[in-house]
TINU-683273 format. One record per residue (C-alpha): residue number from 0; x, y negated, z; residue in three letters. Coordinates in steps of 0.5 Angstrom, whole numbers, plus 500, padded with zeros to 3 digits. Layout:
R  num  east  north   up  residuo
R  NUM     X      Y    Z      ala
...
***
This chain:
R  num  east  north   up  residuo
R    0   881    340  288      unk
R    1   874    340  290      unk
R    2   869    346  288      unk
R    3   864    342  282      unk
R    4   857    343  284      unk
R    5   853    349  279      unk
R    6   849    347  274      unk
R    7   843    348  275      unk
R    8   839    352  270      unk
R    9   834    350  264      unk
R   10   828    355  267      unk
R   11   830    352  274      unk
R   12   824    348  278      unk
R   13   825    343  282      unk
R   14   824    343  289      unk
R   15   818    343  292      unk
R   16   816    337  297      unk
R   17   812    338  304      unk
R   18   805    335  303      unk
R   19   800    333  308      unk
R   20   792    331  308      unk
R   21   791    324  308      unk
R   22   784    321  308      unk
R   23   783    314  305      unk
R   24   777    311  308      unk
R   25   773    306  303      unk
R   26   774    299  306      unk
R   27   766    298  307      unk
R   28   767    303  313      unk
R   29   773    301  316      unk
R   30   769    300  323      unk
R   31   768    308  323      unk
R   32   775    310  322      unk
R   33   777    305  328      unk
R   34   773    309  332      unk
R   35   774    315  329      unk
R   36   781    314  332      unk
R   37   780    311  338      unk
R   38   775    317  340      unk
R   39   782    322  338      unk
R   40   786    318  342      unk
R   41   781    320  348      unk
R   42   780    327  346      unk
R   43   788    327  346      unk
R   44   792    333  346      unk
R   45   794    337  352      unk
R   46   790    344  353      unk
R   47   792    350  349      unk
R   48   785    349  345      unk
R   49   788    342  342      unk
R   50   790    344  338      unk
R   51   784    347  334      unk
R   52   782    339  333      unk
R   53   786    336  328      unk
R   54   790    331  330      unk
R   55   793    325  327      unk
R   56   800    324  325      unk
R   57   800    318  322      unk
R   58   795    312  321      unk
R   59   798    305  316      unk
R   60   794    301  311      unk
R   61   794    300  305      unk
R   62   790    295  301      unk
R   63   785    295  307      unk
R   64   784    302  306      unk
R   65   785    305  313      unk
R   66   789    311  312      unk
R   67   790    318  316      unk
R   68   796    324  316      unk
R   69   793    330  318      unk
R   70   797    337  317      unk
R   71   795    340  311      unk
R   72   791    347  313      unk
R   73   787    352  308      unk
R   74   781    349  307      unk
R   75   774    347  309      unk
R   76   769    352  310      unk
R   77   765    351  305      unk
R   78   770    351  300      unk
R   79   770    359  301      unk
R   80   762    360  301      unk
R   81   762    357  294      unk
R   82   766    364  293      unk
R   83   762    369  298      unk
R   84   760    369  305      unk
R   85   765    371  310      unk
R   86   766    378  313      unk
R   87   763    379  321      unk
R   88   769    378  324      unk
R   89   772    373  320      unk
R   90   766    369  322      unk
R   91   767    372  330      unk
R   92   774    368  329      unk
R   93   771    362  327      unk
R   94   766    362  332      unk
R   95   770    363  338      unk
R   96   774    357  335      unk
R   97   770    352  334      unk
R   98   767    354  341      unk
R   99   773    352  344      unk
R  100   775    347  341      unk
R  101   768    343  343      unk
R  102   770    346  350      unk
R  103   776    341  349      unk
R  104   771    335  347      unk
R  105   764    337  352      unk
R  106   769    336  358      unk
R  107   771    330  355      unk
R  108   765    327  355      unk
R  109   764    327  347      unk
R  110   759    331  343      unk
R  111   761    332  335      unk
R  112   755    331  333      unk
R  113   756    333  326      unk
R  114   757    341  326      unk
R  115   757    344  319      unk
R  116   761    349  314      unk
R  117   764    342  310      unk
R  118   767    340  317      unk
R  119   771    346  320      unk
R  120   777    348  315      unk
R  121   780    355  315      unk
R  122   787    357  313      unk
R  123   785    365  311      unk
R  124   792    367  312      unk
R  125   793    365  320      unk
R  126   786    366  321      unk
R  127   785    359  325      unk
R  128   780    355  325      unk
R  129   780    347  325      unk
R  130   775    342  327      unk
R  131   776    336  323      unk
R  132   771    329  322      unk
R  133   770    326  328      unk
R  134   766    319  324      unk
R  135   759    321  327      unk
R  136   763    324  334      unk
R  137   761    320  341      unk
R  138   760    320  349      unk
R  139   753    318  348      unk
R  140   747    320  343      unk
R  141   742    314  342      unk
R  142   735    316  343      unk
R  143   731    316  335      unk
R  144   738    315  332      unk
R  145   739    319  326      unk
R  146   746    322  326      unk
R  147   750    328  323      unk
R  148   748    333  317      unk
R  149   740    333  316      unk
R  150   741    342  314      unk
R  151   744    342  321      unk
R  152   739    337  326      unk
R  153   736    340  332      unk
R  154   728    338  334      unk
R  155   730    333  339      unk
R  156   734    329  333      unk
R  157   728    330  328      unk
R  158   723    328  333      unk
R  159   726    322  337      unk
R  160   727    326  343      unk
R  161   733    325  348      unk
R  162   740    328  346      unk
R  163   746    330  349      unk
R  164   752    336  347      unk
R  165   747    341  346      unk
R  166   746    339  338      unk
R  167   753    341  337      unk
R  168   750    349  339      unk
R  169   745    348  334      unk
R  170   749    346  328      unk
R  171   754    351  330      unk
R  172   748    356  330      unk
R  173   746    354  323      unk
R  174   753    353  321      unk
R  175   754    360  324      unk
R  176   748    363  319      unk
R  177   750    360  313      unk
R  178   757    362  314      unk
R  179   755    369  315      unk
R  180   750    370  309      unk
R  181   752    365  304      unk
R  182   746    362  304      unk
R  183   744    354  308      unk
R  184   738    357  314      unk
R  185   733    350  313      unk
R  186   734    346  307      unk
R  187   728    342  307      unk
R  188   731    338  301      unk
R  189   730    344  297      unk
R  190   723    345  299      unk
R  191   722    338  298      unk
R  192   724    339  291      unk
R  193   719    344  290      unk
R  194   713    341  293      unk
R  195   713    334  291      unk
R  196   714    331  284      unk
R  197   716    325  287      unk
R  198   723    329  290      unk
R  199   726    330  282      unk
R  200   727    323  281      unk
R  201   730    321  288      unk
R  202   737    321  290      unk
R  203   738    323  297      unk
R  204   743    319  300      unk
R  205   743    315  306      unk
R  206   748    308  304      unk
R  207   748    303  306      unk
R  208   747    299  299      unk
R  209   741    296  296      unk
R  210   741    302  291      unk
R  211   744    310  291      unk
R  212   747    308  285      unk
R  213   750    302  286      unk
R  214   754    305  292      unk
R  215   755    311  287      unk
R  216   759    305  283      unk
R  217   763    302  288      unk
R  218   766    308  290      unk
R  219   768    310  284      unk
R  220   771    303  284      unk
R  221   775    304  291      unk
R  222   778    311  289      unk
R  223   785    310  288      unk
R  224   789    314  282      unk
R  225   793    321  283      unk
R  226   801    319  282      unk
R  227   800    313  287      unk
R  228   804    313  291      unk
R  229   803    310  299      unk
R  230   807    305  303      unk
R  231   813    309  299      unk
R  232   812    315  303      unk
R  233   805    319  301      unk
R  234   804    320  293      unk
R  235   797    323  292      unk
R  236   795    329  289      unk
R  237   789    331  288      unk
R  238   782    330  292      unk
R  239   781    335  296      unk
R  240   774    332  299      unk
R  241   770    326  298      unk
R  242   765    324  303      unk
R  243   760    317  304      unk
R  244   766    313  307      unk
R  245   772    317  305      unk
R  246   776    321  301      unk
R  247   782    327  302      unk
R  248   787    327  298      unk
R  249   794    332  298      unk
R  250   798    328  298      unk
R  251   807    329  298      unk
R  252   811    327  304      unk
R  253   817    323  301      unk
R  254   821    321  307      unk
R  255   820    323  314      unk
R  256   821    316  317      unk
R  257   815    313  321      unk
R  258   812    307  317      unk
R  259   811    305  324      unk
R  260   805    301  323      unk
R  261   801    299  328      unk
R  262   794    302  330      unk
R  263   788    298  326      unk
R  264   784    295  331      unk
R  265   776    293  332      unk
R  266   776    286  330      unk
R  267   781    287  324      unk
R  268   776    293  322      unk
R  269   770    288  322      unk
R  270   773    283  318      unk
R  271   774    288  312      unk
R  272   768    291  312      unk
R  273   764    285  313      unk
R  274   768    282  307      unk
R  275   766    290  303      unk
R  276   759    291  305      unk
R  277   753    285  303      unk
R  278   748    284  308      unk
R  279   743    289  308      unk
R  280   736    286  308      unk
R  281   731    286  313      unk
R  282   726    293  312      unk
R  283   720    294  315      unk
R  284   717    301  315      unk
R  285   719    308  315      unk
R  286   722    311  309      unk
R  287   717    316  305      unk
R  288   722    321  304      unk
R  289   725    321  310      unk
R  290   719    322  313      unk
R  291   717    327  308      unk
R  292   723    331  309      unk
R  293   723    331  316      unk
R  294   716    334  316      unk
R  295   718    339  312      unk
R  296   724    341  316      unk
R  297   720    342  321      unk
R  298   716    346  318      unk
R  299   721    351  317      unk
R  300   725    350  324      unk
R  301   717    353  326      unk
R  302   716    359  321      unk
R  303   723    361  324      unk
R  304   722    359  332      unk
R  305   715    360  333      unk
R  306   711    354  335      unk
R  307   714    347  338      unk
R  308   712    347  345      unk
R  309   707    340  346      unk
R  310   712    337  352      unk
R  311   717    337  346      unk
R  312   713    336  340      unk
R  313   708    330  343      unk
R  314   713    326  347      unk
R  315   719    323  340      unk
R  316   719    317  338      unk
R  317   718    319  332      unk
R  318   712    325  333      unk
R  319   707    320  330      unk
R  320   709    321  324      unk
R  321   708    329  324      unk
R  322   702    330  329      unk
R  323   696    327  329      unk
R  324   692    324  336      unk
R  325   689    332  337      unk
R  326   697    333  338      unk
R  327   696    338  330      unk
R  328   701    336  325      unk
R  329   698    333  320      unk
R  330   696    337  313      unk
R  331   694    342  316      unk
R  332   700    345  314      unk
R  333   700    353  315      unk
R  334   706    356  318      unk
R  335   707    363  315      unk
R  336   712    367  322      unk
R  337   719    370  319      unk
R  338   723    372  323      unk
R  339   732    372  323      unk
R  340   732    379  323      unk
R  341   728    380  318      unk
R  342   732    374  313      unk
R  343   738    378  315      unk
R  344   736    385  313      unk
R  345   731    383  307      unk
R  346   735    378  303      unk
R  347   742    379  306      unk
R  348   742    386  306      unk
R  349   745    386  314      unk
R  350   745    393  317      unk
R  351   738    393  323      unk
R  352   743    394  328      unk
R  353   747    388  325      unk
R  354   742    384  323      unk
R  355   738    385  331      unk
R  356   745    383  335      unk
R  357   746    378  331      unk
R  358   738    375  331      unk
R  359   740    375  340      unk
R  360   746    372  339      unk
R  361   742    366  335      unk
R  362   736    365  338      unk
R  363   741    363  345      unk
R  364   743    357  340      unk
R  365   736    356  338      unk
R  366   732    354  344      unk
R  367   727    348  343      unk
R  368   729    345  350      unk
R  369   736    343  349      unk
R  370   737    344  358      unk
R  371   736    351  355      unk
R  372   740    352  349      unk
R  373   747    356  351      unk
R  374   752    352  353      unk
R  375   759    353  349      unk
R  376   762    357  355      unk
R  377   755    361  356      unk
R  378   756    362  348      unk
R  379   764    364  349      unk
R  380   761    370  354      unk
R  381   755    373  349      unk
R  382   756    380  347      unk
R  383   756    378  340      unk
R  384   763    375  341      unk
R  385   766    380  345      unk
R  386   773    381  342      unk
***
């Protein structure tokens, strides 16, 4: 007689299933998630550093939404600054492993482009770093082209200037501080407030709808509930992240069978977004708030890092709206010098010592010509990271 299974016990849980992370992107940017995973396909996974960039598992539509698997690992940066800075060596860590993971992507060609706190996840526990979002990433930056987090834009960016790979090494310099003391380095939205009335009714949002808050209530609308379950493998379980043009959710793994969907392409991706996303009319002019803002980021960036030399200030495409035909920045604005030693120590309360080698360590990543700004392998060889 064959032995009858124990019943299992009142208090008694069920099993727990494995989860991933699955990334549901609103349908109006569909086009982003395709080249978000045909720029993953090019990065590929064969060197060691591979693995420090997060790699899809799995990719299937539903309800045209395009959906992307990813290892469930920790959480993004930012979700832990909420609660306190991390400590020197954890920040060393994440450093040297963002590093090597844009090594992988800068020979290959490609510049991430949006570097920030929110876009590096971070499992304390293995003390590993991922990079993750690769929807501003790309093999040539258009010149004049607004891309990544504006705390995090270089000078070339604001002003207009020839970009390459080396505004990654800023961001990561702002990521870097930020990471250590808590605190973002250049917030100019903040200053803003502060300055300009105006700024406490304006919405910094940068869609693509005629009205922040008409976005705001269509992607609401797109959510998808907690409990649904998609493609019968994934049941959501909780957001973990949402963005402009996405949202992550936990999700539970079902079954391990591939969905053997195939890879959404280009023109599918257009007709999706075109039928989501209205036609934008034809704008004239330069935003206000855009402007100001970029004015005053400016001014922050030279309160830290001194005076923007003339070649780099007087050449952008966009210098005409900061300096006036004497090559002066408009409202004669005054610049009181800090210093990042002096932030660290003051208001942060780093050691000299600390504060001193740290402040060396930046200002490699600070430098105005792009052409002299450390490479990731330089910054890979700094004393500061020295293990």
């Amino acid at each position: 007689m064959p032995a009858l299974a124990s019943r299992p016990s009142k208090t008694s849980s069920p099993p727990t299933l494995p989860q991933v992370a699955l990334k549901v992107q609103r349908r109006k940017y569909a086009t982003n998630a395709v080249d978000e995973l045909e720029l993953r396909q090019r990065i590929g996974h064969e060197s060691a550093d591979s693995r420090l960039i997060m790699e899809c598992a799995e990719v299937f539509m539903h309800d045209q939404h395009i959906c992307q698997v990813y290892e469930l690992h920790g959480r993004d940066t930012k979700y832990f600054l909420e609660r306190k800075p991390f400590s020197v060596a954890d920040v060393k860590t994440l450093t040297r492993q963002v590093l090597r993971a844009l090594k992988v992507m800068h020979e290959r060609g490609l510049v991430h482009s949006d570097i920030k706190p929110g876009n590096v996840l971070w499992c304390e526990e293995k003390k590993e770093a991922r990079l993750i979002d690769f929807g501003n990433a790309a093999a040539v930056l258009k010149t004049g082209s607004s891309i990544g987090t504006r705390e995090y834009c270089p000078p070339e960016m604001l002003l207009g200037n020839p970009m390459d790979s080396a505004v990654d090494l800023w961001a990561l310099g702002c990521t870097v501080f930020e990471w250590l003391t808590g605190a973002c380095l250049f917030d100019p939205w903040e200053v803003c407030h502060q300055k300009y009335q105006e700024f406490d009714s304006a919405d910094d949002d940068d869609s693509d709808s005629s009205t922040p808050d008409e976005d705001d209530v269509e992607e609401e609308r797109e959510q998808l509930p907690a409990g649904v379950v998609l493609e019968g493998k994934y049941r959501l379980l909780k957001e973990i992240g949402r963005g402009k043009c996405a949202t992550v959710w936990t999700a539970e793994l079902l079954h391990d069978e591939p969905l053997g969907h195939p890879m959404p392409v280009a023109e599918d991706a257009k007709s999706i977004a075109k039928k989501f996303r209205p036609d934008k009319p034809a704008t004239k002019g330069y935003n206000i708030y855009e402007v100001v803002m970029g004015y005053e980021h400016l001014l922050l960036i030279q309160q830290l890092l001194g005076k923007l030399p003339d070649d780099i200030a007087l050449n952008g495409r966009f210098q005409h709206l900061f300096y006036d035909a004497e090559g002066k920045l408009r409202f004669d604005s005054e610049i009181t010098s800090i210093s990042l030693r002096g932030m660290l120590t003051e208001k942060h309360g780093f050691t000299h010592d600390d504060a001193s080698e740290i402040e060396t360590f930046l200002l490699g990543l600070f430098q105005y010509e792009p052409g002299r700004r450390l490479t990731v392998e330089e910054t890979l060889r700094s004393a500061w990271l020295a293990e």
